[in-house]
N, CA and C of each residue as an Amber inpcrd file, in Angstrom:
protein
   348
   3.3200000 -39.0710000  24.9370000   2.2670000 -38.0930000  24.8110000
   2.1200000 -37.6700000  23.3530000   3.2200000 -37.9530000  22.4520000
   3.4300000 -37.0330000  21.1280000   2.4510000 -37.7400000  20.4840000
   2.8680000 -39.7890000  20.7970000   2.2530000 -40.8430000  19.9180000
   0.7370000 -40.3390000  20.0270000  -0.1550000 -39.9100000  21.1320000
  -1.0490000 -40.3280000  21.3370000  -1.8510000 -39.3460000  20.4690000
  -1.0580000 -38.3390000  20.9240000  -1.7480000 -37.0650000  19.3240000
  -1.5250000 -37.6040000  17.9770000  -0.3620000 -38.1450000  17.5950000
  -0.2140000 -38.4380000  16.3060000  -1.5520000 -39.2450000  15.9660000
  -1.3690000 -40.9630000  16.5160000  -2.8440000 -41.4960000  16.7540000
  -3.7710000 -40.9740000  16.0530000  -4.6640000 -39.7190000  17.2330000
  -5.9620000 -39.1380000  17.2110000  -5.6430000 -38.4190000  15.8600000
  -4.4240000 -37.7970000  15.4400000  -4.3560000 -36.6010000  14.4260000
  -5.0230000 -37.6370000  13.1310000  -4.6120000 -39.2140000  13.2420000
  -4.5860000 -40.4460000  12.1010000  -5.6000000 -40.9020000  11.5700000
  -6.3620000 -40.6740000  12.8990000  -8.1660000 -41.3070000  12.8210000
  -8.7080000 -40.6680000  12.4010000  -8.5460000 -38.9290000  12.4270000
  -9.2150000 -37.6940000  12.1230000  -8.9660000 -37.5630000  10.4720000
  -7.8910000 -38.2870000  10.0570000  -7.4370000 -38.0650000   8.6160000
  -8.2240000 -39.1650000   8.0240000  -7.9580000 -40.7400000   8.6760000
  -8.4520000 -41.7620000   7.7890000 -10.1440000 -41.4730000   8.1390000
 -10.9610000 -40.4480000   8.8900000 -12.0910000 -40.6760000   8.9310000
 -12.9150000 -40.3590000   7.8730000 -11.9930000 -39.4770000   6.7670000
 -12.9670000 -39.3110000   5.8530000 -12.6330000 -40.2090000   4.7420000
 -11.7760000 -40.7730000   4.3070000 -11.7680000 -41.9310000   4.0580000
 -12.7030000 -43.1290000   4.0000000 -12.6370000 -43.4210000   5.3640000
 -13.5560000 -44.4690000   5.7960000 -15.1210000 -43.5320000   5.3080000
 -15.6460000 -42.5500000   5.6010000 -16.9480000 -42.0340000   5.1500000
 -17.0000000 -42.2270000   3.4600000 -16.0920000 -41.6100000   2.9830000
 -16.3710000 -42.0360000   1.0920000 -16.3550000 -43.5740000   0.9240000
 -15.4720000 -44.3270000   1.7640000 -15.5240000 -46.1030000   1.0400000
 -17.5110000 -45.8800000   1.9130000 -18.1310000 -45.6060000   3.0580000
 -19.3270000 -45.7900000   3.2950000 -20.3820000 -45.7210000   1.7060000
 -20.0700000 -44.2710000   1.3250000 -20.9370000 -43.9670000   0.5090000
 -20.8220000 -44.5600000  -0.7360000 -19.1990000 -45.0670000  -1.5670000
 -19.2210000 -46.3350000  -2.1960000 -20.1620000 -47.3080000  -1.8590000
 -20.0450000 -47.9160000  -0.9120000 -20.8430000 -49.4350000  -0.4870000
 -22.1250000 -49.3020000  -0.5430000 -22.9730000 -47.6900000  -0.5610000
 -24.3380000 -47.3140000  -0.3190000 -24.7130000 -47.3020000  -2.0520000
 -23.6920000 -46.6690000  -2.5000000 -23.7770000 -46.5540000  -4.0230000
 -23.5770000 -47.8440000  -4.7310000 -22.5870000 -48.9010000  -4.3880000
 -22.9310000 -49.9720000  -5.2580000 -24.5480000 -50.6350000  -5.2470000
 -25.0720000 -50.4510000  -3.6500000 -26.3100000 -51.6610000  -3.7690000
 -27.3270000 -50.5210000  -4.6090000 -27.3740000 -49.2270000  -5.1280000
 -28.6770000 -48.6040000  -5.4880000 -28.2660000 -48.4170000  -7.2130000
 -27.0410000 -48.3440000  -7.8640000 -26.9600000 -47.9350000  -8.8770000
 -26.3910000 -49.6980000  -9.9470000 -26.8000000 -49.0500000 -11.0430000
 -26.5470000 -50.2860000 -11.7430000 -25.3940000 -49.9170000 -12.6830000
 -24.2860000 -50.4590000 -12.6630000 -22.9560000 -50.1900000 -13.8730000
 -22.8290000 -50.8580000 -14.9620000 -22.0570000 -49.9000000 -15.8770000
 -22.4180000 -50.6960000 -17.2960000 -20.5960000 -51.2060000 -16.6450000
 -20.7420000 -51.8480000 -17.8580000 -19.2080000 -52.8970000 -17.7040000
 -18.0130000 -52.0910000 -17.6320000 -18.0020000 -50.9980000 -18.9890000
 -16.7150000 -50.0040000 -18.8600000 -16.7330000 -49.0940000 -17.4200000
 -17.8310000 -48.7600000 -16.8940000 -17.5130000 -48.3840000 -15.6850000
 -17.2540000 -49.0190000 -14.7700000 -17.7840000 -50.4200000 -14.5290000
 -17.6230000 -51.4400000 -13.5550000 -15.3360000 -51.8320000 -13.6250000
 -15.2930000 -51.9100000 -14.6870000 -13.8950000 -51.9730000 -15.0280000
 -12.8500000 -51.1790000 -14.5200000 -13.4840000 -49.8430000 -15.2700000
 -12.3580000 -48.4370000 -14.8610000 -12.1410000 -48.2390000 -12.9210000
 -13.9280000 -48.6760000 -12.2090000 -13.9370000 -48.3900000 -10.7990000
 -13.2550000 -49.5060000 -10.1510000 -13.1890000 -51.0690000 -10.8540000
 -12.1700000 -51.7970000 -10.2320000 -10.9070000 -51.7670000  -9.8520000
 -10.2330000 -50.8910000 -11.3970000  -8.6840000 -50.7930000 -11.4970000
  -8.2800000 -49.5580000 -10.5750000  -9.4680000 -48.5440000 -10.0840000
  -9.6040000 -47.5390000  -8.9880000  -8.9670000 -48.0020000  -7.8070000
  -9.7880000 -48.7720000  -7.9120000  -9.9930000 -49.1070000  -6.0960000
  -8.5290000 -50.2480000  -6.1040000  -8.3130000 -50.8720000  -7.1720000
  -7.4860000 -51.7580000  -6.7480000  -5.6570000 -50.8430000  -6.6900000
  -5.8440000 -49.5260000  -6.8630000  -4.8210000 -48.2840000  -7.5900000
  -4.7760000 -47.9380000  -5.7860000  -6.1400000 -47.5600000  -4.7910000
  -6.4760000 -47.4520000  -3.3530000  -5.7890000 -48.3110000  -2.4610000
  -6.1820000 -49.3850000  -2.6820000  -5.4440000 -50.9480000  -2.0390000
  -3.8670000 -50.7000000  -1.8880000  -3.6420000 -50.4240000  -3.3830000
  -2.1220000 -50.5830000  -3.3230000  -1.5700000 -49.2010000  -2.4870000
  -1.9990000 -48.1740000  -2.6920000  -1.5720000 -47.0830000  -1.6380000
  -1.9380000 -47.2690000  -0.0730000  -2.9340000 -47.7040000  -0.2470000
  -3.1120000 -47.9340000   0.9850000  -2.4900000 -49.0580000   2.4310000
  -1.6040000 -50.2640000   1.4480000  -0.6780000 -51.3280000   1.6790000
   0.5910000 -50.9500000   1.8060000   0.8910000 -49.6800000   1.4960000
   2.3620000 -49.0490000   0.9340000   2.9050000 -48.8640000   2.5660000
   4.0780000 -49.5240000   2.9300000   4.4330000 -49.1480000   4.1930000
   4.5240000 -49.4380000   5.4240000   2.9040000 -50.8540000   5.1860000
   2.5020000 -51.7250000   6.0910000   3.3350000 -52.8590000   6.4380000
   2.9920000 -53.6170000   7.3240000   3.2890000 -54.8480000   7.7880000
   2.5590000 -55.5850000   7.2940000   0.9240000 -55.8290000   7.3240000
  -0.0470000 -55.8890000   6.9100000  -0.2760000 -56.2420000   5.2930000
  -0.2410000 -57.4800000   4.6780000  -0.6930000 -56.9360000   2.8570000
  -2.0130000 -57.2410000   2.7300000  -2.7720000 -56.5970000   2.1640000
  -3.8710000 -57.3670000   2.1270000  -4.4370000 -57.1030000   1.0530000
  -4.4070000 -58.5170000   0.0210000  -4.9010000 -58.4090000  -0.8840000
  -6.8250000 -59.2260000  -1.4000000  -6.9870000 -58.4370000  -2.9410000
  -7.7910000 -59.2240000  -3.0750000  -8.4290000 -60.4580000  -2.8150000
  -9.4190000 -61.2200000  -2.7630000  -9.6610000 -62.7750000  -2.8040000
  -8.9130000 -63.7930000  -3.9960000  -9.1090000 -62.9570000  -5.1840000
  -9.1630000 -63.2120000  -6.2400000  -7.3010000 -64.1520000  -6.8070000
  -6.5700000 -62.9240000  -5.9620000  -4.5930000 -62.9290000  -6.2410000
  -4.5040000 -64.0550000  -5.2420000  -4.8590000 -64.2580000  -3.6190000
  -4.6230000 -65.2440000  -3.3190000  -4.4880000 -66.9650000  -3.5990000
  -2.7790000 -67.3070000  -3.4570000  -2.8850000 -68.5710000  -3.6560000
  -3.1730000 -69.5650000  -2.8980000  -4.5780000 -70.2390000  -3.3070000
  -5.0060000 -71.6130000  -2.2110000  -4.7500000 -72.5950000  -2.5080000
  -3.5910000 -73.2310000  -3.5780000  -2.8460000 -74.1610000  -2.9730000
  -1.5760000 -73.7630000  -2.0710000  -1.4230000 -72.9420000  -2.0240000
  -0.4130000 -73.0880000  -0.6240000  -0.1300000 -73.6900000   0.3910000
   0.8020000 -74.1780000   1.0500000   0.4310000 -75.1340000   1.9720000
   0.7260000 -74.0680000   3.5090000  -0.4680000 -74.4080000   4.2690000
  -0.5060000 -73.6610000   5.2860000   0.1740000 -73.7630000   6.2700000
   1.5500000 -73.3210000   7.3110000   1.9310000 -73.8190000   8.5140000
   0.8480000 -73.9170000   9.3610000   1.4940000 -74.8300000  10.7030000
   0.2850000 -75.4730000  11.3520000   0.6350000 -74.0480000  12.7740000
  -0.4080000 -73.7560000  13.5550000   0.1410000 -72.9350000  14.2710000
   1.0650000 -73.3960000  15.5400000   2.2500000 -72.9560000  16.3120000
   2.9730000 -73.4070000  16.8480000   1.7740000 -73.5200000  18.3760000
   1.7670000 -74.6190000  18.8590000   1.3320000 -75.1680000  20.1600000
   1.8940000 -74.4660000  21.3960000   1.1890000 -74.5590000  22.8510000
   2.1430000 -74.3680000  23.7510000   2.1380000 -75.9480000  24.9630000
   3.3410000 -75.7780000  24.8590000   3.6080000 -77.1980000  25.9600000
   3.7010000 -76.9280000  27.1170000   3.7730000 -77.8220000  28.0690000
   4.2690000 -77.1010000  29.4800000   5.6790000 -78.1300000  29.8780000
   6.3320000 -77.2190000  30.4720000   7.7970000 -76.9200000  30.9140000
   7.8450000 -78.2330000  32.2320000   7.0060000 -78.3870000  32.7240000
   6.9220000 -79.4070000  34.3630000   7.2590000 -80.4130000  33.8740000
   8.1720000 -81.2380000  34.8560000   8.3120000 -82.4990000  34.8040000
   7.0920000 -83.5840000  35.2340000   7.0230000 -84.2320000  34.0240000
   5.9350000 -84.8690000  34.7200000   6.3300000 -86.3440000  35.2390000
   5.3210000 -86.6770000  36.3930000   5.4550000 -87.2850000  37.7880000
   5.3480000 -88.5720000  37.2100000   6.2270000 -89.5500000  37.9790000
   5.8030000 -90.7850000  37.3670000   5.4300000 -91.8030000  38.4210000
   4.1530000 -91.8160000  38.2560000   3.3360000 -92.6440000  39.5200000
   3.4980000 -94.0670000  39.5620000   4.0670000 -94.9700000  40.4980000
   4.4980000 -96.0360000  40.6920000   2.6070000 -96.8490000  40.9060000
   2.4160000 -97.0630000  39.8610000   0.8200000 -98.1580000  40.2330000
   1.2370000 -99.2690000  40.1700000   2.2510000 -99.7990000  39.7190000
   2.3910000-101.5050000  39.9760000   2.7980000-101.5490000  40.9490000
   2.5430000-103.2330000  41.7780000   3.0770000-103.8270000  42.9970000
   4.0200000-104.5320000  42.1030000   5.2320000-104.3700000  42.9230000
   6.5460000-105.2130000  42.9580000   6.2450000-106.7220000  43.1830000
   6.6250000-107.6320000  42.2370000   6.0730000-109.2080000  42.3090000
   7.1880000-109.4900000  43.6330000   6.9310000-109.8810000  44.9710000
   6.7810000-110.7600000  45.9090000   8.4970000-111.4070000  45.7420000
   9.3300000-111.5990000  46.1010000  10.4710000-112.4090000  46.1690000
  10.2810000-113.9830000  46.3290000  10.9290000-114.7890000  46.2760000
  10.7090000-116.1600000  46.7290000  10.1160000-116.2590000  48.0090000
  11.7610000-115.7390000  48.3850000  11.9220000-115.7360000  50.0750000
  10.5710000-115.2650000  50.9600000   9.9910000-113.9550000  50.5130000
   8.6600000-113.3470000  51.0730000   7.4860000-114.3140000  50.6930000
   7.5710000-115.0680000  49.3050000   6.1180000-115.9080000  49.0250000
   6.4890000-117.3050000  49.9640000   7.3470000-117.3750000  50.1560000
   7.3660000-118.4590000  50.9690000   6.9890000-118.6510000  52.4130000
   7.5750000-117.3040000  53.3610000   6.7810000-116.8540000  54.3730000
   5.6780000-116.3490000  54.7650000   5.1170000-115.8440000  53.6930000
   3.7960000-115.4370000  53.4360000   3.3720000-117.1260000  53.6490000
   3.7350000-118.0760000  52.7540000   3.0540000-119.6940000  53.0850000
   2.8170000-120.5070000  54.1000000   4.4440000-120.0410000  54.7030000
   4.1360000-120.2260000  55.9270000   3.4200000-119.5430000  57.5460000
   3.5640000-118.5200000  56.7000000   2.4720000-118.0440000  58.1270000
   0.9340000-117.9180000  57.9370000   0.3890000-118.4980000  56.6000000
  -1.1670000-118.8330000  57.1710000  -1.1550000-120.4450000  56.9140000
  -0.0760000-120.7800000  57.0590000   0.0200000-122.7910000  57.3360000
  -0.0410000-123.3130000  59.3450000   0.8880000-121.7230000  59.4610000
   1.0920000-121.8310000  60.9490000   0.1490000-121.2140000  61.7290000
  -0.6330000-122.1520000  61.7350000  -1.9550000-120.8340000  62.6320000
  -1.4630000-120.1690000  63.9000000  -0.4700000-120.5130000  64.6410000
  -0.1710000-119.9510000  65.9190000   0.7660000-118.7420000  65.9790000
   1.0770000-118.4580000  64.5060000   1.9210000-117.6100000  64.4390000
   1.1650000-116.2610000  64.2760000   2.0100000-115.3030000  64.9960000
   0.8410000-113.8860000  64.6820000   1.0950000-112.9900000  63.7820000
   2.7750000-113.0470000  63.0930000   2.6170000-112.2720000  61.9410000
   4.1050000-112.9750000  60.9550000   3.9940000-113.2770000  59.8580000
   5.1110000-113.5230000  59.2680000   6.2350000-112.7300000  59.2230000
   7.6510000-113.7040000  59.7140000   8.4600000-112.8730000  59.3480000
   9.0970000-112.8680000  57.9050000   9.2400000-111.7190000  57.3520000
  10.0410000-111.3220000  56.1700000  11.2160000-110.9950000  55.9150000
């Protein structure tokens, strides 16, 4: 019950937060920056990032710091556990002894079934 207040108490804190990065994002597309400001508001926000990463599990950085040669693990698969069945589709090749009675009983027309 405590977590669930803490939670709500969390959202209520990061909400104004989240409202100023809004009005950032409204303010970059209408205003135009000269370079020294474009600079000073980078090393800002990138000063935000890092507080804001402090503690996490989570890092999340720029585009820019990421390394893409890295080599990526592949993600682990899932297999299944069953034994699998092993279906007998071949016929067993015939013995002598059976191809031979097999010969003889459609040689012997009077006979009504070969014995094997």
């Amino acid at each position: 019950m405590n977590t669930t207040y803490t939670n709500h108490h969390k959202i209520d804190q990061n909400l104004k937060i989240k409202h100023q990065a809004e009005i950032i994002l409204g303010l970059i597309g209408t205003n135009s920056l000269s370079d020294q400001n474009r600079i000073q508001i980078e090393k800002k926000l990138s000063e935000v990032i890092t507080l804001m990463n402090e503690g996490e599990k989570i890092k999340l950085m720029p585009v820019e710091d990421i390394d893409v040669t890295k080599k990526i693990d592949n993600q682990i698969r899932l297999y299944s556990t069953k034994k699998k069945r092993c279906h007998k589709t071949q016929i067993s090749k015939p013995s002598i002894n059976e191809t031979n009675a097999i010969l003889s009983g459609f040689e012997d027309v009077n006979s009504e079934s070969a014995h094997v």
